[in-house]
C-alpha positions in Angstrom: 8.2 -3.2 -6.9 9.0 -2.8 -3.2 11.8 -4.6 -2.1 13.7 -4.5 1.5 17.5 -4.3 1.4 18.5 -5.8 4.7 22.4 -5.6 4.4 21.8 -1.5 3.6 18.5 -1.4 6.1 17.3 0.5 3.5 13.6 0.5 1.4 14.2 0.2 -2.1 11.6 1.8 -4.5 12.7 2.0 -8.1 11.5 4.9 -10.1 11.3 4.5 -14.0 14.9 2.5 -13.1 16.9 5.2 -13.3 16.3 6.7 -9.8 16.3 4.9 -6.5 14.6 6.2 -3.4 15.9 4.6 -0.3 13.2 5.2 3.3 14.4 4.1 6.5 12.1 1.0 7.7 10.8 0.4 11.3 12.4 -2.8 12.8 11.5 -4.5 16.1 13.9 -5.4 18.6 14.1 -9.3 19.1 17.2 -9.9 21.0 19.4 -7.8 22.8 22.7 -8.4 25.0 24.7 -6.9 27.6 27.0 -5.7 25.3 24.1 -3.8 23.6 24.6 -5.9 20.9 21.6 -7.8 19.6 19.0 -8.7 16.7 16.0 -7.0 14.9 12.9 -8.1 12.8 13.1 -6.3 9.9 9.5 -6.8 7.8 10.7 -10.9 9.0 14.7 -10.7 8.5 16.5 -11.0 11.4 19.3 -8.5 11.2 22.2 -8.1 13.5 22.4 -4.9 15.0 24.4 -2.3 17.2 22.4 -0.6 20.0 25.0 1.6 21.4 24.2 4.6 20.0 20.7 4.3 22.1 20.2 3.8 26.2 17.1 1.7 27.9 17.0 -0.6 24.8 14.3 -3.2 25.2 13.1 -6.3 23.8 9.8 -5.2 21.5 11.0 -1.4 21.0 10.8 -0.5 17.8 13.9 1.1 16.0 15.3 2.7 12.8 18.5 1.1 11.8 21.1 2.3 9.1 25.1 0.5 8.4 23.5 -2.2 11.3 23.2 0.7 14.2 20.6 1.5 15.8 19.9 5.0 15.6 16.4 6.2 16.8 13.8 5.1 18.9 9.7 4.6 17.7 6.6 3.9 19.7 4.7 1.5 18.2 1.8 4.3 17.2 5.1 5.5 14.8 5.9 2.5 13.8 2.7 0.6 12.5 1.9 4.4 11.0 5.3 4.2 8.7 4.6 0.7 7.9 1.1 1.3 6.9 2.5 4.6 4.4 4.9 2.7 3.0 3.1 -0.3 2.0 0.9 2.3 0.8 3.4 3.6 -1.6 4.1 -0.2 -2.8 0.8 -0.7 -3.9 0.8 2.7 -5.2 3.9 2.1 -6.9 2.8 -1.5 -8.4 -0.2 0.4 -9.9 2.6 2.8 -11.9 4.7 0.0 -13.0 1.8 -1.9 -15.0 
């Protein structure tokens, strides 16, 4: 089963439940501040998040976030293509585990 870790910004995909697989998730930015300090939609958690590590951030980029910074930019071509994949591999993954 696919689940989304938010606190870890990690994608959790558990293999016979002995090994865990962890994918970083695409996340769109919803709010940011002067302080580059902001908010992200991560598959529809709002996370908090760090933006310094990044320059131009703006609202609707999308991002890959790991420990709650911000540490790449995506276009949205990238980012609807990783989404796509990995609900790919969920379904795949479902299909195993029955």
């Amino acid at each position: 089963m696919l689940r989304c870790d938010p606190f870890f910004d990690i994608l959790l995909i558990p293999k016979k439940e002995r090994t865990i697989m962890c994918l970083g998730i695409p996340a769109k930015v919803i709010e940011v501040n002067e302080s580059k300090q902001g908010k992200v939609d991560y598959l529809g958690t709002k996370i908090k998040t760090n933006f310094s590590l990044l320059e131009d951030i703006q609202l609707g980029d999308w991002v890959i976030v790991h420990a709650g910074f911000a540490i790449s930019v995506l276009n949205e071509e990238e980012a609807q293509e990783t989404l796509s994949l990995l609900r790919e591999m969920a379904a795949a993954q479902e299909t195993v585990d029955k």
